[in-house]
C-alpha positions in Angstrom: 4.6 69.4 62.1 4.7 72.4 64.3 6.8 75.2 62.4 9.1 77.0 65.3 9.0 80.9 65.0 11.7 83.4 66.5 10.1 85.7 70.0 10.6 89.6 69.5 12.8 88.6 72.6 15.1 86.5 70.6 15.0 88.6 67.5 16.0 91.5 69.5 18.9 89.5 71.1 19.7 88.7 67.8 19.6 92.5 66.4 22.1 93.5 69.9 24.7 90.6 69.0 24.7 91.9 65.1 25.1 95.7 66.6 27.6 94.5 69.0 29.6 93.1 66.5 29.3 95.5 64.2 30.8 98.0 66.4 33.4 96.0 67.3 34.4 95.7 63.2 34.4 99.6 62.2 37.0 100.8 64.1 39.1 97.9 62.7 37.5 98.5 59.1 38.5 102.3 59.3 41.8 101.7 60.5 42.3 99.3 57.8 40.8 101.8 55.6 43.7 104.5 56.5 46.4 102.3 56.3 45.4 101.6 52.6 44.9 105.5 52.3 48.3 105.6 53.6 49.7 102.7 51.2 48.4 104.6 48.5 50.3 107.9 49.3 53.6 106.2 49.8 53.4 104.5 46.3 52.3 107.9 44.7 55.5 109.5 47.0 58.3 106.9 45.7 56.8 107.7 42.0 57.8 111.4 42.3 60.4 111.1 43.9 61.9 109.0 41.2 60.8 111.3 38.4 62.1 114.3 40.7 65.6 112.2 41.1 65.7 111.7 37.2 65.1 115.5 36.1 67.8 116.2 38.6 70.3 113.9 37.1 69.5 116.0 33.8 69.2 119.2 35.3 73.2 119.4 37.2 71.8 117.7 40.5 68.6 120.1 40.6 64.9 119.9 41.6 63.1 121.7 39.7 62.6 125.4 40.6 59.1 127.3 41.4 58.0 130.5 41.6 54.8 131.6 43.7 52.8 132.9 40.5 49.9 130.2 39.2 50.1 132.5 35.9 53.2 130.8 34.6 54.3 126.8 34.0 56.6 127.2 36.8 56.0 124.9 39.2 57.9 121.9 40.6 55.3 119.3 39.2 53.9 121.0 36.2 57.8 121.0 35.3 57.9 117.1 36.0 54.9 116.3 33.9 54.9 119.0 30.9 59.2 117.7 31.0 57.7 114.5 30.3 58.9 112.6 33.6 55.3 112.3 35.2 52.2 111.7 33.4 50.4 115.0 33.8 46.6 115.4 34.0 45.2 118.8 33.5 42.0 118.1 35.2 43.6 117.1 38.0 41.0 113.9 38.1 43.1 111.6 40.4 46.1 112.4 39.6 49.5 111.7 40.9 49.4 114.9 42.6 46.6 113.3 45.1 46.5 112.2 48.2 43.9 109.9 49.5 43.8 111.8 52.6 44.5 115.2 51.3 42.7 118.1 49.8 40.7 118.0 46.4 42.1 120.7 44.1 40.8 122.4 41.1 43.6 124.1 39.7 46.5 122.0 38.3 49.4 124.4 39.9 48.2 123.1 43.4 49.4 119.8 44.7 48.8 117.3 48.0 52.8 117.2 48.4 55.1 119.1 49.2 59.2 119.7 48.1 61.7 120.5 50.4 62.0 124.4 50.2 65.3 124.1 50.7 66.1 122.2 47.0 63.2 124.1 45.0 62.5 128.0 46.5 64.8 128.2 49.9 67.0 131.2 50.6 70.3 131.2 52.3 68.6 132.5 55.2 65.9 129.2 55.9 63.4 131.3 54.4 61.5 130.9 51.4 62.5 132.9 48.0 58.7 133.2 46.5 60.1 134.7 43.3 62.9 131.8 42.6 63.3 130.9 39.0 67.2 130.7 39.5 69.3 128.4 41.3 71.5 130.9 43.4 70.4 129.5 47.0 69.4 126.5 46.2 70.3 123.0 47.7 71.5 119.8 45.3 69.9 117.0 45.4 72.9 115.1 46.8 75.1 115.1 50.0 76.4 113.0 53.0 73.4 112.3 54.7 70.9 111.4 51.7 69.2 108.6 54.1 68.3 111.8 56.2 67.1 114.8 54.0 63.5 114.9 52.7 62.8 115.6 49.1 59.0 115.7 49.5 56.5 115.1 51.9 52.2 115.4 53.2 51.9 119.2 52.9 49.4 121.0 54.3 46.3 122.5 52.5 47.5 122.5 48.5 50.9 124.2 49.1 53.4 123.2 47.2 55.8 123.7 49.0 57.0 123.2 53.1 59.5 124.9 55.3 61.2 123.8 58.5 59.1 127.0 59.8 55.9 124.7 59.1 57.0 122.6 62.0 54.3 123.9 64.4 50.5 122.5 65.0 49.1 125.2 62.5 50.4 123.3 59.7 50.8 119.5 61.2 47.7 119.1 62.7 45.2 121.7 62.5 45.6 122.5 59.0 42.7 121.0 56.4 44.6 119.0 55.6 47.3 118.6 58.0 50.5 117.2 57.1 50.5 114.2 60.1 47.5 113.3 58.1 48.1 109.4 58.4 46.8 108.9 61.7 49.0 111.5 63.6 52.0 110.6 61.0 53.3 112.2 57.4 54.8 110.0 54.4 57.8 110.9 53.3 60.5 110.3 50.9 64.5 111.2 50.9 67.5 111.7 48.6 68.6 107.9 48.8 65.0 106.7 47.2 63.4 105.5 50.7 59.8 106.2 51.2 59.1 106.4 55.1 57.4 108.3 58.0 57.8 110.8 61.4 55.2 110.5 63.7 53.6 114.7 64.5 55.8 114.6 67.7 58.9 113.9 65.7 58.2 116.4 62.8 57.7 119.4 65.6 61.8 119.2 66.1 62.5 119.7 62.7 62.6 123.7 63.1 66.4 124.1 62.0 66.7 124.2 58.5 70.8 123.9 58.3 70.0 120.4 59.8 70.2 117.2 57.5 66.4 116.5 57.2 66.5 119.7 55.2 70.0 120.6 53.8 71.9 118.1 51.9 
């Protein structure tokens, strides 16, 4: 019985098919792979956003306020978790804090999302107050238009914070990270609970800061 053996023709036809196909799976893999990233970031979104929503509701309709000083506890999340409304992890070792997509931190008063400005540090102006450990300019976390108004979103780098003066490619796009992170798109969650997203071309008309997206 004569035992039929495979050409180096036929074995490289067979090695251009597999590459072929191959090539034709990554892209899909990797987009697959960023829409789980994403997946990941809204669930970690709607989990803060529901501890943020709770402190308010104990705190006269308030986010918690932040100073610009890592020296003291006064920070929007460390408030959340050492308050006891968000598991807290010192080490930062995948924490809530973290998205998939966004930068690794080492120090647990940075963060992969960002609040509002406008409910945690904003001025009367639209400007941000870095020294805010009062309430005297600050937004509530309730109004007419709660479907419209972020509470917190992709920030850029680890800054805590974002401000309707972000709204330019510095900070959207060519930031590491950028807050369109999710394939030219930012996760976001608002004052009625929803978790959603604005593409990078939406978020660059989002430059007034009396508008609903940022002011109850």
């Amino acid at each position: 019985m004569t035992r039929k053996t495979f050409s180096l023709i036929e074995l490289l036809v067979v090695i251009a098919i597999i590459g072929i196909l191959a090539s034709l799976l990554l892209p899909s893999l990797a987009k697959a792979r960023k829409t789980a990233q994403a997946s990941v970031c809204k669930s970690n979104l709607k989990q803060i956003t529901q501890a943020l929503m709770i402190y308010a509701m104990d705190n006269n309709n308030y986010a918690p306020a932040d100073t610009k000083s890592s020296s003291t506890n006064l920070q929007w999340h460390r408030t959340l978790s050492v308050k006891g409304y968000l598991d807290f992890n010192a080490q930062n070792k995948k924490t809530i804090y973290e998205c998939p997509n966004g930068k690794e931190f080492t120090n647990n008063w940075e963060s992969n999302y960002a609040l509002n400005f406008r409910l945690g540090r904003g001025n009367n102006n639209g400007g941000s107050n870095l020294d805010s450990n009062h309430f005297q300019y600050l937004s509530r976390m309730y109004g007419d238009n709660s479907s419209d108004t972020m509470i917190i979103m992709d920030g850029y780098s680890t800054f805590r914070f974002i401000l309707s003066t972000d709204m330019v490619d510095s900070k959207l796009i060519e930031a590491s990270p950028n807050v369109a992170r999710h394939q030219l798109r930012s996760n976001i969650s608002y004052l009625d609970g929803h978790v959603g997203t604005l593409s990078y071309s939406q978020l660059l008309t989002k430059t007034d800061h009396l508008e609903s997206f940022w002011t109850p």
